[in-house]
N, CA, C and O of each residue as an XYZ file, in Angstrom:
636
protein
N     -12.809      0.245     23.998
C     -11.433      0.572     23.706
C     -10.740     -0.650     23.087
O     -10.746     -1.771     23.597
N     -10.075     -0.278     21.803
C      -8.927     -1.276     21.418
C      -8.020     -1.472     21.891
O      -7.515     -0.490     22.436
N      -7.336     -2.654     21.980
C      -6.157     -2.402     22.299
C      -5.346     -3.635     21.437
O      -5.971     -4.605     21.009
N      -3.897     -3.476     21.241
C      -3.665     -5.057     20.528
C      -2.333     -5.234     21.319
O      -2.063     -4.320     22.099
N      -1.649     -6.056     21.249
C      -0.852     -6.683     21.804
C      -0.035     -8.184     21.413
O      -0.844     -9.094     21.236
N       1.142     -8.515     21.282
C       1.898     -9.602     21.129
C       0.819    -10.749     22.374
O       0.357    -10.512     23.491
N       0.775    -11.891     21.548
C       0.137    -13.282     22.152
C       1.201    -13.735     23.613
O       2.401    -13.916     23.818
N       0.166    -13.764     24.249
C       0.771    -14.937     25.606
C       0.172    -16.082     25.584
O      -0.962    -16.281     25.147
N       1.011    -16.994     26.122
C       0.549    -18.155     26.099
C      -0.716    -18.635     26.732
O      -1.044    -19.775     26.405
N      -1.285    -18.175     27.344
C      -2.713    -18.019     28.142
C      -3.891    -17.417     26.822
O      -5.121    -17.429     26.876
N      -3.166    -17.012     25.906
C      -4.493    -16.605     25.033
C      -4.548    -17.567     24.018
O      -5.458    -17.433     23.200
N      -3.376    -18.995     23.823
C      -3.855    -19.597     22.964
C      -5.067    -20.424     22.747
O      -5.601    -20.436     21.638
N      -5.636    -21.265     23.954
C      -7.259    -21.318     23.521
C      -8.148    -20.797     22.867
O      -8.672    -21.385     21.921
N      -8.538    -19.416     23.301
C      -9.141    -18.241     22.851
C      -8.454    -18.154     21.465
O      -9.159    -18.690     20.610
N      -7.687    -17.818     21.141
C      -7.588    -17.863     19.669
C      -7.662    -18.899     18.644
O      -8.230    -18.755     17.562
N      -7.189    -19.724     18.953
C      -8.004    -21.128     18.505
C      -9.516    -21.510     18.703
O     -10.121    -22.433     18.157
N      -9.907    -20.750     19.451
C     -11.693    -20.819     19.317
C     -12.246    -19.878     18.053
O     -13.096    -20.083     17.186
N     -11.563    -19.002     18.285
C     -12.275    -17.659     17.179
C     -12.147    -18.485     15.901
O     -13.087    -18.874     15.209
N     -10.403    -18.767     15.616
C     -10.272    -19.478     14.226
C     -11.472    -20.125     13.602
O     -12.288    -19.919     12.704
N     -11.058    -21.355     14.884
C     -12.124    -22.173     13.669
C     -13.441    -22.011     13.883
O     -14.280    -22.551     13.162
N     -13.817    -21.064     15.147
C     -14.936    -21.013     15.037
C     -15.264    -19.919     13.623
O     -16.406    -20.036     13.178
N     -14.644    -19.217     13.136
C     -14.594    -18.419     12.045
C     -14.937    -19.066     10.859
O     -15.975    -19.174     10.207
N     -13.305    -19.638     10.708
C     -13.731    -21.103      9.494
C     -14.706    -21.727      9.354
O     -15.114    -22.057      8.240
N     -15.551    -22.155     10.937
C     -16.960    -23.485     10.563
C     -18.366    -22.299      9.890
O     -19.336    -22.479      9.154
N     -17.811    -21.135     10.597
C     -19.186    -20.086     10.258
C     -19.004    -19.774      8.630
O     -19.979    -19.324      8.029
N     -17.757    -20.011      7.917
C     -17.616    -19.968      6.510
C     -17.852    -21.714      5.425
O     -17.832    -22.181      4.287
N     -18.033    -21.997      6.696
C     -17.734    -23.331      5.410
C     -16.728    -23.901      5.318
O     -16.487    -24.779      4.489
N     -15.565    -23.245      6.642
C     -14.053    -23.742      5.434
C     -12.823    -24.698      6.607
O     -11.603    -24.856      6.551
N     -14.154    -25.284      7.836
C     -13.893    -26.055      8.548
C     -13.360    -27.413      8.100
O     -14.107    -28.353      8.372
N     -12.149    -27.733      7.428
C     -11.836    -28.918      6.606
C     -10.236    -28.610      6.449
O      -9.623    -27.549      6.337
N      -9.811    -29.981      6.486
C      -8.774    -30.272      6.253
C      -7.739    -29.241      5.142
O      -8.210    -29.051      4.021
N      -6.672    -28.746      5.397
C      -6.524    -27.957      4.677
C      -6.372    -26.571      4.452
O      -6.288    -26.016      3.357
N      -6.341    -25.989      5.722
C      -6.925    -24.735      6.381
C      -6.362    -24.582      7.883
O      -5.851    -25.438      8.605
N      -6.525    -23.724      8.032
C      -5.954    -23.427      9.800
C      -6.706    -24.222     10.836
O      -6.322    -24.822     11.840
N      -8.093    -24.016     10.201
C      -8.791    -25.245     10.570
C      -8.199    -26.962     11.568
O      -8.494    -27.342     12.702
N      -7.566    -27.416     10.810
C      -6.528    -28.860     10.813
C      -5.436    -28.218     11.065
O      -4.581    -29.096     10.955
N      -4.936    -27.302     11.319
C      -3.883    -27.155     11.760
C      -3.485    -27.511     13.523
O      -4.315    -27.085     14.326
N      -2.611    -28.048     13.934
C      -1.563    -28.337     14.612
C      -1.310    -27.073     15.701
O      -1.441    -26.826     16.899
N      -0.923    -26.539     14.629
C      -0.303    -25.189     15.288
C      -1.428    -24.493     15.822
O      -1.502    -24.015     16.954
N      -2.357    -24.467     14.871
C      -3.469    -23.225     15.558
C      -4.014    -23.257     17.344
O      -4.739    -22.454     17.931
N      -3.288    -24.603     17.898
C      -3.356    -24.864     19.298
C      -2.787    -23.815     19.786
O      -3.438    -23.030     20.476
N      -1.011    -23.552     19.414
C      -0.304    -23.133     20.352
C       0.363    -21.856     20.131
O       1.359    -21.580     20.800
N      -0.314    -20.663     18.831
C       0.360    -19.999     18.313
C       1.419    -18.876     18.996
O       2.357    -18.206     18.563
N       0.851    -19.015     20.111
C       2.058    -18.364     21.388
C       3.810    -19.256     21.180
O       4.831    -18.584     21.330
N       3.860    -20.146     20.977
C       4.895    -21.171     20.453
C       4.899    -20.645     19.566
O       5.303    -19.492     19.416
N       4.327    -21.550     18.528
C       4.658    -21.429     16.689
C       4.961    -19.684     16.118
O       5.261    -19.546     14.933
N       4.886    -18.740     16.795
C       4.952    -17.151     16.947
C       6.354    -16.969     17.429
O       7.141    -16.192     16.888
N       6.643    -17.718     18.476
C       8.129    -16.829     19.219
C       9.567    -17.493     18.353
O      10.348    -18.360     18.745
N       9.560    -16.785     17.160
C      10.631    -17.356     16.994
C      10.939    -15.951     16.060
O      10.021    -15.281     15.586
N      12.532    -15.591     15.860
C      13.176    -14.389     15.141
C      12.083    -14.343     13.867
O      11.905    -15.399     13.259
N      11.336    -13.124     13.442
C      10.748    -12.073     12.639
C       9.802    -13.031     11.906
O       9.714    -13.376     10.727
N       8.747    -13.508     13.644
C       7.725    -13.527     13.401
C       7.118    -12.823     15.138
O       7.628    -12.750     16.256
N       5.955    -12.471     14.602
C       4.766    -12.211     15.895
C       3.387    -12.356     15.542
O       2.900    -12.400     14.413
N       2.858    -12.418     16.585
C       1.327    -12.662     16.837
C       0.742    -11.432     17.496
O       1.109    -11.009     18.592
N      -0.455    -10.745     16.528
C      -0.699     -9.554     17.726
C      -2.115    -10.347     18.044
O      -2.694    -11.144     17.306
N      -2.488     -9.909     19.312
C      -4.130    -10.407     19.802
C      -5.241     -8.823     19.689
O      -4.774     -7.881     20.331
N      -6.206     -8.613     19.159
C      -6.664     -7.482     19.459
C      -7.926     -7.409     20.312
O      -8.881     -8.099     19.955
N      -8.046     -6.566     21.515
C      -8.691     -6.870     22.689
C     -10.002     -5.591     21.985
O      -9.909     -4.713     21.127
N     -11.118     -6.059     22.843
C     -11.853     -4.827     22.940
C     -12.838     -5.024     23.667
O     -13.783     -5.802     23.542
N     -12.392     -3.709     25.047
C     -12.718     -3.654     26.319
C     -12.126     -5.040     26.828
O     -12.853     -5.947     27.234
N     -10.729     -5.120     26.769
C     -10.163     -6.359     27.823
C     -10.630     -7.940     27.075
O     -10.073     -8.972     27.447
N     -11.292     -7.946     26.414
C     -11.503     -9.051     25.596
C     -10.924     -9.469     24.454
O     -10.749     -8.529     23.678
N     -10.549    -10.538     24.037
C      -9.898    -10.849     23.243
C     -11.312    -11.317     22.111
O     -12.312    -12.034     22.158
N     -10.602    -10.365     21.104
C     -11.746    -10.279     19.565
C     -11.436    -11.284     18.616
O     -12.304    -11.899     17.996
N      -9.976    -11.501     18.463
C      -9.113    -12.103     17.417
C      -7.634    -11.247     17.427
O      -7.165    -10.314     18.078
N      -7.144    -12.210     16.209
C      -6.149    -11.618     15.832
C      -4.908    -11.962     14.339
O      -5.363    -12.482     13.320
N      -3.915    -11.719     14.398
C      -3.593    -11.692     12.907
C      -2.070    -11.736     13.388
O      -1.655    -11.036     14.311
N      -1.040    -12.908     12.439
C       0.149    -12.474     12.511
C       1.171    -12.700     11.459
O       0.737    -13.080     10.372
N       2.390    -12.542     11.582
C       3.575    -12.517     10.771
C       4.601    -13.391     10.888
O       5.085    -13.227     12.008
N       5.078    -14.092     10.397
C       5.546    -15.524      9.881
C       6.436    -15.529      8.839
O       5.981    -15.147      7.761
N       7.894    -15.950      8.888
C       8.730    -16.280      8.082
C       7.342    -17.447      6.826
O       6.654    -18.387      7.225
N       7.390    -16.927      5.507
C       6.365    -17.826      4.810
C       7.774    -19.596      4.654
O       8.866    -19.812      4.129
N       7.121    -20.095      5.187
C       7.498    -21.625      5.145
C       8.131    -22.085      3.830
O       7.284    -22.342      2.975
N       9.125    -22.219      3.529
C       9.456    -22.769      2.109
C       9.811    -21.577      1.441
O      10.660    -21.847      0.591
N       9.610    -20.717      1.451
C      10.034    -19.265      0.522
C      10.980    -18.665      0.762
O      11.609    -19.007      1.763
N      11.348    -17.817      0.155
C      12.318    -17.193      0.181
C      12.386    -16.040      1.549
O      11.407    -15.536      2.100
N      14.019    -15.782      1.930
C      13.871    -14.973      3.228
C      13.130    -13.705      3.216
O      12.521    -13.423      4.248
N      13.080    -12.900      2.233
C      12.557    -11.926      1.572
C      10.950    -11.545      2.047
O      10.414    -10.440      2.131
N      10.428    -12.853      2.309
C       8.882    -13.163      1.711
C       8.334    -13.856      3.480
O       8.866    -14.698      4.203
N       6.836    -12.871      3.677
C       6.526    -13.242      5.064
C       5.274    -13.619      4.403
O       4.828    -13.522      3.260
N       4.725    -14.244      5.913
C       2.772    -14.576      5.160
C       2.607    -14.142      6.430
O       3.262    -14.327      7.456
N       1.179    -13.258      6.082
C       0.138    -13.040      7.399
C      -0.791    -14.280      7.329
O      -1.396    -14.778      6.380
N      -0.706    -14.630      8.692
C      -1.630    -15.321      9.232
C      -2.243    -15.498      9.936
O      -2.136    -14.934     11.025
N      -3.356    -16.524      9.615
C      -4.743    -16.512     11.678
C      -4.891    -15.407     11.656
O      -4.721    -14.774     12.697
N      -5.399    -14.519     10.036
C      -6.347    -12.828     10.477
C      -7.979    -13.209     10.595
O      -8.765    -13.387      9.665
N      -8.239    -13.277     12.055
C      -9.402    -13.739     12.021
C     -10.537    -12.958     13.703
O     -10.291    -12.868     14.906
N     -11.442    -12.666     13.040
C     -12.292    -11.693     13.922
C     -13.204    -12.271     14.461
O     -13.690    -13.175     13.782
N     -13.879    -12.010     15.974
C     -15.327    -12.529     16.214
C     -16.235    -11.675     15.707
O     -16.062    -10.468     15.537
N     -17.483    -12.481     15.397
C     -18.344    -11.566     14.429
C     -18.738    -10.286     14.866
O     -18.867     -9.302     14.137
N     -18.927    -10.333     16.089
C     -19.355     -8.993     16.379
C     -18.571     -7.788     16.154
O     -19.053     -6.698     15.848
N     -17.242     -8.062     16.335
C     -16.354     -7.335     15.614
C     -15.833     -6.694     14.787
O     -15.123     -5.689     14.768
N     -16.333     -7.505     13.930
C     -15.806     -6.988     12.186
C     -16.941     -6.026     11.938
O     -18.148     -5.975     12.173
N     -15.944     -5.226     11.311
C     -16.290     -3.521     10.482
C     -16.492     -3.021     11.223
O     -17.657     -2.693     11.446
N     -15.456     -2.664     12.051
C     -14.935     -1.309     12.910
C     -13.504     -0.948     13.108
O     -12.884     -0.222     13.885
N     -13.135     -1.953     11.829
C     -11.442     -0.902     11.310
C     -10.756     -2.338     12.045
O      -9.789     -2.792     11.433
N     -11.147     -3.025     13.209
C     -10.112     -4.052     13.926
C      -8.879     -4.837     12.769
O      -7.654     -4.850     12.890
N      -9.777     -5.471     11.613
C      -8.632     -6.186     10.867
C      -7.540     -5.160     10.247
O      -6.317     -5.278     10.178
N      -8.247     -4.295      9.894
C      -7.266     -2.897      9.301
C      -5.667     -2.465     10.223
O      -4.474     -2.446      9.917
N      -6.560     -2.128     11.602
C      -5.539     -1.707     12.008
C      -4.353     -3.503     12.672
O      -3.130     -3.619     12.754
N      -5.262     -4.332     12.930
C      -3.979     -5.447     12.926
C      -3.133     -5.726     11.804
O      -1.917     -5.798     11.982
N      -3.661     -5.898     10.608
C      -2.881     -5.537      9.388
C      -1.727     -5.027      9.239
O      -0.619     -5.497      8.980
N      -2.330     -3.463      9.536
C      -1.093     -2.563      9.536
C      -0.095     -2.502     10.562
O       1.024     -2.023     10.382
N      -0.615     -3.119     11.929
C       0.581     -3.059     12.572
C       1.699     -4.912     12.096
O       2.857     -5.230     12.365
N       0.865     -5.465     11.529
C       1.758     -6.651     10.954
C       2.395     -6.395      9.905
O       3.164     -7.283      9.537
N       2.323     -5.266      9.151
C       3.105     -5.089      7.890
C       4.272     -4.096      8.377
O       5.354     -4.125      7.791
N       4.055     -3.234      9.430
C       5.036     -2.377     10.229
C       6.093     -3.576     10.760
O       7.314     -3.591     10.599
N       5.142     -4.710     11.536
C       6.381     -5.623     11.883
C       7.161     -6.076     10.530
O       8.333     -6.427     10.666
N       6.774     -6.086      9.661
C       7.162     -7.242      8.630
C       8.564     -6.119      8.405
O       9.751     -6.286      8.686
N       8.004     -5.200      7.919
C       9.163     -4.068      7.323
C      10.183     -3.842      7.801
O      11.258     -3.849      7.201
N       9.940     -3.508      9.430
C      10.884     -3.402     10.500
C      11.903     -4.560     10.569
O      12.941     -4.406     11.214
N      11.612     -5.831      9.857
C      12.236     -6.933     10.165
C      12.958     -7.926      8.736
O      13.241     -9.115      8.594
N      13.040     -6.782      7.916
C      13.536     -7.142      6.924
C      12.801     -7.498      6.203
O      13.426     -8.159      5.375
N      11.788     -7.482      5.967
C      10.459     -8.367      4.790
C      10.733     -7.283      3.621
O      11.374     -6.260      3.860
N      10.181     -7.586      2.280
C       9.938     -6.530      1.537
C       8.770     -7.063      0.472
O       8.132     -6.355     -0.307
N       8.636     -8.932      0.707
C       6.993     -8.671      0.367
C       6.194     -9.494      1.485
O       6.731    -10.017      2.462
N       4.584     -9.530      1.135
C       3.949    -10.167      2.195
C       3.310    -11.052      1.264
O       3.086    -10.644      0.125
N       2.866    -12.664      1.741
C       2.275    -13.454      0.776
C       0.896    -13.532      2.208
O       0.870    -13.064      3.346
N       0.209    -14.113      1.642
C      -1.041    -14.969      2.216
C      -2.041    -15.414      1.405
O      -2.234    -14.888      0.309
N      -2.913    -16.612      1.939
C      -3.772    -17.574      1.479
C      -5.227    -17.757      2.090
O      -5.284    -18.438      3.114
N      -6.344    -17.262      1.617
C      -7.547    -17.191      1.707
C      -8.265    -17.772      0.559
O      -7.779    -18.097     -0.525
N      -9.566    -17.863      0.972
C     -10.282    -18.587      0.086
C     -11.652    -17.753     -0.463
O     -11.999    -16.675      0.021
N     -12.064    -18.150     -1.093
C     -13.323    -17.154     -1.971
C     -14.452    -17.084     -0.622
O     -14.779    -15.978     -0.191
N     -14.891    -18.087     -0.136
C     -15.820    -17.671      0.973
C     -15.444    -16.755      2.154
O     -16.323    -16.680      3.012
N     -14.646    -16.249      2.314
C     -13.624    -14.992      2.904
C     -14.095    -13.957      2.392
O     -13.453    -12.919      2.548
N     -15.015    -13.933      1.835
C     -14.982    -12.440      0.390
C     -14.741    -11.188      1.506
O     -13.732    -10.582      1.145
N     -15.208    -10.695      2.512
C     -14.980     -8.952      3.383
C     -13.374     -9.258      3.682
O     -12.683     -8.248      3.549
N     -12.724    -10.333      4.022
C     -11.192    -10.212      3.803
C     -10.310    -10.274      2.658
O      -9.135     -9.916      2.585
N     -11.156    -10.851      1.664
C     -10.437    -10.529      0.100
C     -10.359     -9.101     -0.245
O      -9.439     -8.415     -0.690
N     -11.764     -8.799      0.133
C     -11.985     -7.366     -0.396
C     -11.211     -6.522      0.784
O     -10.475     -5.710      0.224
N     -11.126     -6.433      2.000
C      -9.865     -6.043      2.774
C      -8.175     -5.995      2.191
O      -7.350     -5.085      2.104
N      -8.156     -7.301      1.894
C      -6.265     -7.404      1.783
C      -5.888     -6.619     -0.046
O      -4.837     -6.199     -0.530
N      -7.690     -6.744     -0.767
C      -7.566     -5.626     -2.095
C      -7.245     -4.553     -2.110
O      -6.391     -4.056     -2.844
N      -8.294     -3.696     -0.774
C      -8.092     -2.668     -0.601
C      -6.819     -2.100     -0.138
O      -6.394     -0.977     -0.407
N      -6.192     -3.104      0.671
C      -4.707     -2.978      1.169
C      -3.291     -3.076      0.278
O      -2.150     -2.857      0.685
N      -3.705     -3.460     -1.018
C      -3.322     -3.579     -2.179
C      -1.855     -4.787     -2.069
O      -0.640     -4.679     -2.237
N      -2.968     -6.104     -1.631
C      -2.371     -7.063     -2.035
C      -3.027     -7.647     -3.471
O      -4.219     -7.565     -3.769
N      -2.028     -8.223     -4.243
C      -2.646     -8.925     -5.543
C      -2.450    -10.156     -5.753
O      -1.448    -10.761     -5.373
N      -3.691    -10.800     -6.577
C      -3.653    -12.050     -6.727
C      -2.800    -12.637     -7.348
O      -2.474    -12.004     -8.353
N      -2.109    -13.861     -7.178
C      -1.047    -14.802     -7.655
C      -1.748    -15.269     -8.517
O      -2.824    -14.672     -8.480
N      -1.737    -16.115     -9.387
C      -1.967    -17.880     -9.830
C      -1.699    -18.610     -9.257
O      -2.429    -19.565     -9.521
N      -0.808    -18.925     -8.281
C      -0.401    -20.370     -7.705
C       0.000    -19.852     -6.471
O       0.222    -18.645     -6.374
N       0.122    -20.600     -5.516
C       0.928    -20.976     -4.139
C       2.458    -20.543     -4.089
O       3.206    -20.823     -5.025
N       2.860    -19.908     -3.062
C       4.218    -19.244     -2.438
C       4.412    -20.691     -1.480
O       3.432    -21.123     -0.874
N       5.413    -21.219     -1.416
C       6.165    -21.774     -0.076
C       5.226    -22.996     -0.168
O       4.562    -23.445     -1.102
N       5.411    -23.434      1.280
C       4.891    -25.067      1.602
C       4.603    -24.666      3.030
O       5.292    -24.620      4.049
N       2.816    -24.279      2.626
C       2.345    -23.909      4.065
C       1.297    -25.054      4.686
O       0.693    -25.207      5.747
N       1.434    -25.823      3.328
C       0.257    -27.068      3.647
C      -1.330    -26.723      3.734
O      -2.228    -27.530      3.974
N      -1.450    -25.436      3.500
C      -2.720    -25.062      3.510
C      -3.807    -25.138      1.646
O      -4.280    -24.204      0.999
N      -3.822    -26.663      1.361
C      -4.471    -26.677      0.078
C      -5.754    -26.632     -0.418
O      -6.112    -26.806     -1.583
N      -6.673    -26.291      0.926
C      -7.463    -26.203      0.272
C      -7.526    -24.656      0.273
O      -8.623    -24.344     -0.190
N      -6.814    -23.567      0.596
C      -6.543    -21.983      0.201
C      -6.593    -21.929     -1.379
O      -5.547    -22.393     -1.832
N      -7.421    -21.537     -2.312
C      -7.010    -21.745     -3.458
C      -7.045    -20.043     -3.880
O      -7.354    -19.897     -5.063
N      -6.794    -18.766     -3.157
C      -6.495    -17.520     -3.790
C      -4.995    -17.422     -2.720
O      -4.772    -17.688     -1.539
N      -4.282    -16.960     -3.723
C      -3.199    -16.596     -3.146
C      -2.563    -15.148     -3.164
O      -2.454    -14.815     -4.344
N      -2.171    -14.310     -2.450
C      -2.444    -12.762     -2.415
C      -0.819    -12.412     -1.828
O      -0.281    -12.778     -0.783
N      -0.334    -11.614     -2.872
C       1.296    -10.887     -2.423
C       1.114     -9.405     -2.399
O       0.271     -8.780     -3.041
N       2.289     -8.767     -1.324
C       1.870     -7.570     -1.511
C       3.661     -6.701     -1.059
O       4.384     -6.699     -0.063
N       3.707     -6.189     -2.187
C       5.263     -5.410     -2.118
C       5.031     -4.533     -0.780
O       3.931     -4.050     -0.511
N       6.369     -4.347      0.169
C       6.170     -3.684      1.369
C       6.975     -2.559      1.111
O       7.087     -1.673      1.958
């Protein structure tokens, strides 16, 4: 059974394991990335603040990963970024990122957003080809000042 849910502070370890354990299984364990991030410690914090959230998605009581929604840093009010969408392997391709997705773009909408930005990288390819199918499109350049440079695809998506 799925289930998803807003982050408590007790699940930030666990989600900071999946991350980068995600990232090192891609290659994309490096500076530059959620990877080095700060935040990816405490996203129960860096999450509770007005029209952003963190959902966690469980299955069978376990925490799989998860994905959230974020005023995008530097951009305009208009403009959110999903972030930390990230699965344990056993997980992926059974709809989990899909349906966290969609309940982060429900938050986004509900909360005034009307587009979504985010930053992935080519070794990501089953989440490129995810946020395609979801019909986000590629930028040329970087939204906001998320500090994440070594992200070099950048993906918007009208809500």
């Amino acid at each position: 059974m799925i289930t998803i849910r807003p982050i408590q502070p007790e699940d930030d370890a666990t989600i900071a394991h999946i991350v980068r354990s995600t990232l090192t299984e891609f290659g994309a364990n490096k500076p530059g990335t959620a990877f080095a991030d700060a935040a990816t410690d405490h996203l129960s914090v860096v999450f509770a603040k007005p029209r952003a959230i963190y959902f966690v998605a469980l299955v069978d009581g376990v925490i799989a990963g998860g994905a959230g929604i974020h005023p995008l840093d530097g951009g305009p009010d208009h403009v959110c970024e999903l972030q930390k969408m990230y699965l344990l392997p056993a997980t992926r391709g059974k709809g989990i990122a899909r349906t966290l997705i969609a309940q982060c773009l429900d938050f986004a909408r509900e909360n005034g957003y009307t587009q979504c930005y985010l930053e992935t990288m080519p070794a990501l390819e089953k989440a490129r080809k995810l946020y395609e199918h979801l019909g986000f499109i590629y930028l040329d350049g970087p939204m906001g000042n998320t500090g994440h440079f070594s992200c070099d695809n950048w993906m918007l998506k009208d809500l």
